[in-house]
C-alpha positions in Angstrom: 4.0 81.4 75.1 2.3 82.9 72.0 5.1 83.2 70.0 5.2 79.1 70.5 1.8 78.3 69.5 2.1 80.0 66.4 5.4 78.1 65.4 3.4 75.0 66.2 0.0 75.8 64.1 2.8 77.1 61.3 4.6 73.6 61.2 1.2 72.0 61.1 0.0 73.7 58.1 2.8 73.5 56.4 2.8 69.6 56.8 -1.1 69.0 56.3 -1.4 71.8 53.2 -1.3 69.4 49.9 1.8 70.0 47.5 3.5 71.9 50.8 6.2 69.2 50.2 5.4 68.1 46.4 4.8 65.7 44.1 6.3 62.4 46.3 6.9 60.6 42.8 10.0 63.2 42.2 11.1 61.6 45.1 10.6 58.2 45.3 9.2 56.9 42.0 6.9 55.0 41.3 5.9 51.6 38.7 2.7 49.6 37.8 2.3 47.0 35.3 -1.2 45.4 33.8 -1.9 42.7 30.9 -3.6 43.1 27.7 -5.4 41.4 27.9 -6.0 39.8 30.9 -7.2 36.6 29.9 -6.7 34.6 26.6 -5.8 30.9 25.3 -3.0 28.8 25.1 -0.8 30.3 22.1 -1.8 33.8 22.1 0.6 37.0 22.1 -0.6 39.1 24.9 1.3 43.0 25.8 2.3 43.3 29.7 2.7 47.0 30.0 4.5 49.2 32.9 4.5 52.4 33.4 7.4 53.8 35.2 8.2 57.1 37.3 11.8 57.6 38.3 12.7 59.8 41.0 13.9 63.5 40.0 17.9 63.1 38.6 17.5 59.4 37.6 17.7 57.6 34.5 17.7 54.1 33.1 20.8 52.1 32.7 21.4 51.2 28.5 19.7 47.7 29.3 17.6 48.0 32.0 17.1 45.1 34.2 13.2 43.6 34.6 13.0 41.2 37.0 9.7 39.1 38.1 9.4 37.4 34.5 11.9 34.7 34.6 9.0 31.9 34.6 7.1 33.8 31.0 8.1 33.3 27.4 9.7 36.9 26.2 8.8 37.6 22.2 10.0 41.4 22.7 10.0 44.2 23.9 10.1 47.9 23.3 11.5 50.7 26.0 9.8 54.2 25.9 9.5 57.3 27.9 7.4 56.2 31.2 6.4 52.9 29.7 7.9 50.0 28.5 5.9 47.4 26.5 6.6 43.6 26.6 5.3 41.1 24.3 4.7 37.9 25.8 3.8 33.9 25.1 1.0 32.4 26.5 2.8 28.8 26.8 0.9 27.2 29.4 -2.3 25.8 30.3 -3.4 26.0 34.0 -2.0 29.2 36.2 -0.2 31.9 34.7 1.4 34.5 37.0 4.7 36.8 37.1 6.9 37.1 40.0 7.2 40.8 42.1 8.1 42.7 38.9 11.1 45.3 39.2 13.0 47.7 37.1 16.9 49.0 38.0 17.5 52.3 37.5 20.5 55.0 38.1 20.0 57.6 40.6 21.0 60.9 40.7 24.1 59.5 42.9 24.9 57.1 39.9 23.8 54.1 41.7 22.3 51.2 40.9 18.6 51.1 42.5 15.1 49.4 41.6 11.6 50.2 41.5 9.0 47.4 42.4 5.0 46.5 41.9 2.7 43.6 42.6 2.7 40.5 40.3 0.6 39.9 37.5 -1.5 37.1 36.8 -3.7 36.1 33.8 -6.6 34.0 33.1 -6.3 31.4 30.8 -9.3 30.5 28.5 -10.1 26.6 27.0 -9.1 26.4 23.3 -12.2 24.0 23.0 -14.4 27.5 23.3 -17.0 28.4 26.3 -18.3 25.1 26.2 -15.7 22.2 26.4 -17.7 19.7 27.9 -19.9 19.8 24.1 -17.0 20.2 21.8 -16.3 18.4 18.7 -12.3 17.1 19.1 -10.7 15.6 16.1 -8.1 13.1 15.7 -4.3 13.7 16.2 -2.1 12.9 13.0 -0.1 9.9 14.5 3.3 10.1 13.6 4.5 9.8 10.6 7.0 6.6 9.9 11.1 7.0 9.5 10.5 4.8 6.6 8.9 5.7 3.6 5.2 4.3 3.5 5.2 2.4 0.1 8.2 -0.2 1.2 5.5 -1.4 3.8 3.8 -2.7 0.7 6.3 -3.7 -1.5 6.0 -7.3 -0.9 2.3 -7.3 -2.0 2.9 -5.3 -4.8 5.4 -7.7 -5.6 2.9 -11.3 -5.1 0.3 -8.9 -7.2 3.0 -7.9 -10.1 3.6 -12.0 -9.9 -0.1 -13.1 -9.9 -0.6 -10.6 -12.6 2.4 -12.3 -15.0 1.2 -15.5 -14.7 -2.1 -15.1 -15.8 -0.9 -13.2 -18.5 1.4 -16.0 -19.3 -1.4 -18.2 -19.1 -3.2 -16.1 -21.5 -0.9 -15.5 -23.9 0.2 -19.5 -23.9 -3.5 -19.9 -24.6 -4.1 -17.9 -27.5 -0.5 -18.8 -28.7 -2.5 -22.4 -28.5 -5.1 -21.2 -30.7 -2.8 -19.3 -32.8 -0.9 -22.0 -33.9 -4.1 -24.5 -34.5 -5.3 -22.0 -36.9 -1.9 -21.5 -38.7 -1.6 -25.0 -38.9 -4.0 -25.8 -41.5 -5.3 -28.8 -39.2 -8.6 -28.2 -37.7 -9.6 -30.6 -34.7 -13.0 -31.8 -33.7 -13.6 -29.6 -31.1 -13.4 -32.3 -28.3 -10.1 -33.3 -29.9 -8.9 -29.7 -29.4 -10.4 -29.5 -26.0 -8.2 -32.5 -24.7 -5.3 -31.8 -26.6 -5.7 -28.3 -24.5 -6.2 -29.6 -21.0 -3.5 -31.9 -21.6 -1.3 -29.0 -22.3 -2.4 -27.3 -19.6 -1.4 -30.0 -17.3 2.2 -30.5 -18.2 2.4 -26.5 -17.5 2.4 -27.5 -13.8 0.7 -24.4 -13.2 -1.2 -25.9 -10.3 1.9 -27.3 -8.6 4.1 -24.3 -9.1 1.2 -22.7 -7.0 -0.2 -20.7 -9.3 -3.7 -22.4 -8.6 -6.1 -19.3 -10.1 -4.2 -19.1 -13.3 -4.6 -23.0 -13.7 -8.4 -23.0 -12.9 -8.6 -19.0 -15.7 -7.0 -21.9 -18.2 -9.2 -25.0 -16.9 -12.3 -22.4 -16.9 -11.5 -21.1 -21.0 -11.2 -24.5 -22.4 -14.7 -25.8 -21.1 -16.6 -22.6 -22.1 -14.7 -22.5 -25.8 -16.1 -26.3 -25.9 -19.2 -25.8 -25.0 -19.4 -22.7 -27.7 -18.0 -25.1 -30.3 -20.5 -28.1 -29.6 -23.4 -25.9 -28.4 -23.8 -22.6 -30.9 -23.4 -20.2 -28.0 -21.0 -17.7 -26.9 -19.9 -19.7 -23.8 -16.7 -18.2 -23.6 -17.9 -14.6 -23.1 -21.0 -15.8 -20.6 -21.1 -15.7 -16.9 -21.6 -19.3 -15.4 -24.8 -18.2 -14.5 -26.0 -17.2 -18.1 -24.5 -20.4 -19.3 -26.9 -22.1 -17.2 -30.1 -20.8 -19.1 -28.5 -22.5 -22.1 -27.6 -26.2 -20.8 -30.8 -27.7 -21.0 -30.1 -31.4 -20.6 -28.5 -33.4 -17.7 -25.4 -34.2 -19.5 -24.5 -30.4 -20.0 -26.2 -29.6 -16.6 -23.4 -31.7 -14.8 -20.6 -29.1 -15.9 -22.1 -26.5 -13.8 -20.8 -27.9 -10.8 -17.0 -27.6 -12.8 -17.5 -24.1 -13.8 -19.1 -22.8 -10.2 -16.0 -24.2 -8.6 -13.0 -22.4 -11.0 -15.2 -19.3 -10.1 -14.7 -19.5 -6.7 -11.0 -20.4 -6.8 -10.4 -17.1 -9.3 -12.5 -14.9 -7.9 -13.1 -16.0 -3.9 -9.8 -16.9 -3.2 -10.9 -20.6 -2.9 -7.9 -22.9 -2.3 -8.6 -26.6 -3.3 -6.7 -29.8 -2.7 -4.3 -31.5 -5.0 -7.4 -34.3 -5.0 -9.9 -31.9 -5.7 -7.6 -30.5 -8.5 -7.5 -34.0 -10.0 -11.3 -35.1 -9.6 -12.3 -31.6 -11.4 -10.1 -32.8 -14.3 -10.8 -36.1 -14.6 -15.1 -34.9 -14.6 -14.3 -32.2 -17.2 -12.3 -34.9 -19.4 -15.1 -37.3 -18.8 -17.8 -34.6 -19.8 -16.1 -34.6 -23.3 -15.3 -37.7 -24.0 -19.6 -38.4 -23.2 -20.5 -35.6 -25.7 -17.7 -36.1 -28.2 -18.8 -37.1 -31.9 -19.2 -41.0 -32.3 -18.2 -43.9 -30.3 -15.7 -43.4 -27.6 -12.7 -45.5 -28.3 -13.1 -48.4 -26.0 -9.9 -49.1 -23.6 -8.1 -46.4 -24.9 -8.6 -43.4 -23.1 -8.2 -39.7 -23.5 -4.7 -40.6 -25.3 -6.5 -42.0 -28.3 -8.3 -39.0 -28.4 -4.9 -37.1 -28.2 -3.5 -38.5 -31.0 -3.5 -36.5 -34.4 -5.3 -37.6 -37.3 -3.3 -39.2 -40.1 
């Protein structure tokens, strides 16, 4: 009966002593992973790191197999003694978690068997900082067009370059004009020149080829060079405005009206009407024939007035 109770209180120490049967890792193994860090933003690079015990006699396989991180973006990863070190994407906004993480290994046997731990899970942090709710978000680039950006204004550039010729054409058929007056030898009356010039500018057909502001430049010049011929100031170089403080009788007051209006269509964009066209010549050729020199030629007209000396 003795002898039994001691075989009994032997088997019991033997079980309860610590290390009586050994480390249990040699055994079975053993694997635990962790994140670092555990919490970041959307586009970080963050380490997931396990650390691995085999059993005694087992080894890894060339290419070990990890299992849990099918649903994670893999940058790398680097295979050491008891710990292998993956670098991961953080791709996501909202949840981020692993699956039950495993690793295969070789036995001592030569076969195939695995180790297992818990999933992992991170936090992910706003990119707008600790305060969203107050941050400052800028505008998105929209995308940028197949086509290249200047063909979308290529047609004004083109109705520009156009506008732009004619009233140098205008221009230079003005001072061609005056050009060939002074090379002439013949020097008109300046209300003789000044009709000669509108009629001129008329059989251009400036106005109905539709260039209307290079008529009303041409229309403007040929008032302001008369009025600086039969008035001793430098009309042509004034505003309207400062030629205002000069006219300072009713007859020269009544051009104002004239000169206000080719403003508007050169410089405003005004549009005017074939009429209104025609009623602003014939006002500016009745303005010079009143303040021409002498009697006007009764019955006759502007075209008497047109007509060259001699």
């Amino acid at each position: 009966m003795m002898k039994r109770i001691s075989f009994i209180i032997g088997l019991f120490l033997c079980v309860s002593v610590p290390g009586a049967q050994g480390d249990p890792t040699k055994t079975s193994g053993g694997l635990f992973a962790s994140l670092d860090p555990d919490s970041a933003g959307v586009g970080a690079i963050i380490r997931l790191i396990i650390n691995y015990s085999l059993p005694e006699g087992a080894h890894l396989p060339v290419d070990p197999v990890i299992k849990g991180l099918e649903d994670v973006s893999i940058i790398d990863r680097r295979i050491g003694s008891e710990q292998i070190i993956i670098r991961l994407l953080v791709d996501r906004l909202g949840s981020w978690k692993t699956g039950r993480i495993s690793l295969s290994y070789v036995d001592r046997g030569g076969r195939s068997q695995s180790l297992t731990t818990d999933p992992v899970s991170l936090t992910i942090l706003s990119n707008l900082g600790e305060k969203p709710a107050e941050a400052q978000l800028r505008a998105i680039q929209g995308i940028l067009p197949a086509k290249p950006l200047w063909l979308k204004y290529l047609p004004w550039a083109a109705g520009l370059t156009g506008i732009l010729l004619a009233v140098l054409s205008a221009f230079w058929w003005y001072k061609q004009r005056h050009k060939q007056k002074g090379s002439s030898g013949l020097q008109y009356p300046p209300h003789i020149l000044a009709l000669k010039e509108m009629e001129q500018l008329e059989a251009q057909g400036f106005f109905e080829k539709g260039y209307v502001k290079e008529f009303y430049f041409g229309f403007s010049e040929i008032l302001r060079h008369y009025l600086e011929s039969t008035r001793n100031f430098p009309a042509a170089e004034f505003t309207t405005e400062e030629i205002a403080h000069y006219l300072d009788n009713e007859q020269d007051r009544k051009l104002l009206p004239l000169l206000r209006q080719a403003d508007l269509i050169k410089f405003a964009d005004t549009i005017p009407t074939t009429a209104r066209k025609e009623e602003d010549v014939k006002e500016a050729l009745s303005y010079i024939h009143e303040t021409a020199p002498g009697p006007p030629e009764n019955g006759r007209g502007s075209n008497a007035l047109l007509e060259t000396p001699g």
